[in-house]
N, C-alpha and C positions, 0 to 999 in steps of 0.2 A: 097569502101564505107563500114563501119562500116554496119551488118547485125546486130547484136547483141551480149551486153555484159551483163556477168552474174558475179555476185559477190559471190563466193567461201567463205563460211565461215572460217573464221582461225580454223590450229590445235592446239588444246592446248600449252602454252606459245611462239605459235608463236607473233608478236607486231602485224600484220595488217591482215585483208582477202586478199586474192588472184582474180582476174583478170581472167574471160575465155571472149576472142574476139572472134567475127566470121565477116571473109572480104569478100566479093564477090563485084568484080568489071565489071562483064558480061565477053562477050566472048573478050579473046586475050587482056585483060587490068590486073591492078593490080602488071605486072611484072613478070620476069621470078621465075622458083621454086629457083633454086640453087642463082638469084642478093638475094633475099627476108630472101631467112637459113642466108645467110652469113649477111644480115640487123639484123636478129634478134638475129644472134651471138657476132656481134658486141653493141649490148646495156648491155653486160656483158661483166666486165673484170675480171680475175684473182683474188685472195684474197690477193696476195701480189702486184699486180697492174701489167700490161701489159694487152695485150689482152687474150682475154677466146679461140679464136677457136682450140687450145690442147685442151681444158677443154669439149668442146663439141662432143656431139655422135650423129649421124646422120644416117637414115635407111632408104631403100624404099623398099615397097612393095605394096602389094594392099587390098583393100578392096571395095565389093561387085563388083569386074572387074574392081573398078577405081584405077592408078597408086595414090601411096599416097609417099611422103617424110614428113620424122620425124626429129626430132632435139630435144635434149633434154641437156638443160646446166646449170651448178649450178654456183656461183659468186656472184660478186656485179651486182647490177644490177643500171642499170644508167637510172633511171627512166625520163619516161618523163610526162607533164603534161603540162596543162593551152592548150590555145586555138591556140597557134605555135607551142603545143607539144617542151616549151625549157624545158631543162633539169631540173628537182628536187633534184638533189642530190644523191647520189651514196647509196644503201641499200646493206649490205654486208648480205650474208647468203640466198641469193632469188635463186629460180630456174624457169626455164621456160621451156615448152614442147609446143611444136608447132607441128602442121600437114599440109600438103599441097596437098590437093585431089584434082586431075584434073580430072575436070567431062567435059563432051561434049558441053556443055554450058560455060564455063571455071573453074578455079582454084576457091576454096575456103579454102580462109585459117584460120586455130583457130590455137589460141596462149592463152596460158596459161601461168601466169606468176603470185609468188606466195610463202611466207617464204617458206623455202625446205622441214619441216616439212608438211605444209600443202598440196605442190605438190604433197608427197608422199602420202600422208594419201587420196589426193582425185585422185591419177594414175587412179586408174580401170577405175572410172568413167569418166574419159577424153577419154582413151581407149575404151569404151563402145560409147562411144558418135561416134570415130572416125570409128569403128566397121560399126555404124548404118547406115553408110552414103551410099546413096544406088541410080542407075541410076534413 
């Protein structure tokens, strides 16, 4: 279930703002970490067309004692939208950064997705957010 979305203003001559989601689906639901990286790797392909998962980088580590996985990938991004989430059309030049903290209560996951410029311009603070997350 959708926890909460926040609307990332654009950076400069990027076209649109950016997207931060936050999922919590309780305990043992929502999906495993590694089905979920590879979902959200798969909504970007390539700039010349194929799939992104070359294109993407992936990390784990932890934060405040909880395991965390990262994913962070740049591409077209194949946006979804409307109320069956079908497709909107392919936006080249998007980046996404995702986190996946498994807390003892279960996984929550945030996904940022967002023109590349703008990812960059707002990293820390995605980082800071992911930092915060505490038993």
């Amino acid at each position: 279930m959708r926890a909460a979305t926040y609307t990332v203003p654009k950076a400069a001559g990027d076209p649109e703002d950016g997207e931060c989601a936050v999922f919590y689906f309780g305990p043992g639901q929502g999906g495993g970490v590694n089905e979920n990286i590879q979902r959200w790797i798969g909504q970007f392909e390539a700039p010349g067309g194929g799939p992104a998962d070359k294109l993407a980088k992936t990390s784990k580590g932890t934060s405040g004692g909880l395991s965390v996985t990262r994913v962070d990938v740049t591409g077209n991004y194949k946006a979804a939208g409307g109320p069956m989430m079908q497709p909107t059309g392919s936006k080249p030049g998007y980046r996404m950064l995702g986190a996946i903290v498994e807390g003892p209560q279960g996984a929550v996951f945030f996904k940022f997705t967002a023109p590349a410029k703008t990812v960059a311009a707002q990293q820390p603070a995605f980082e800071k957010l992911i930092q915060s997350v505490a038993r």
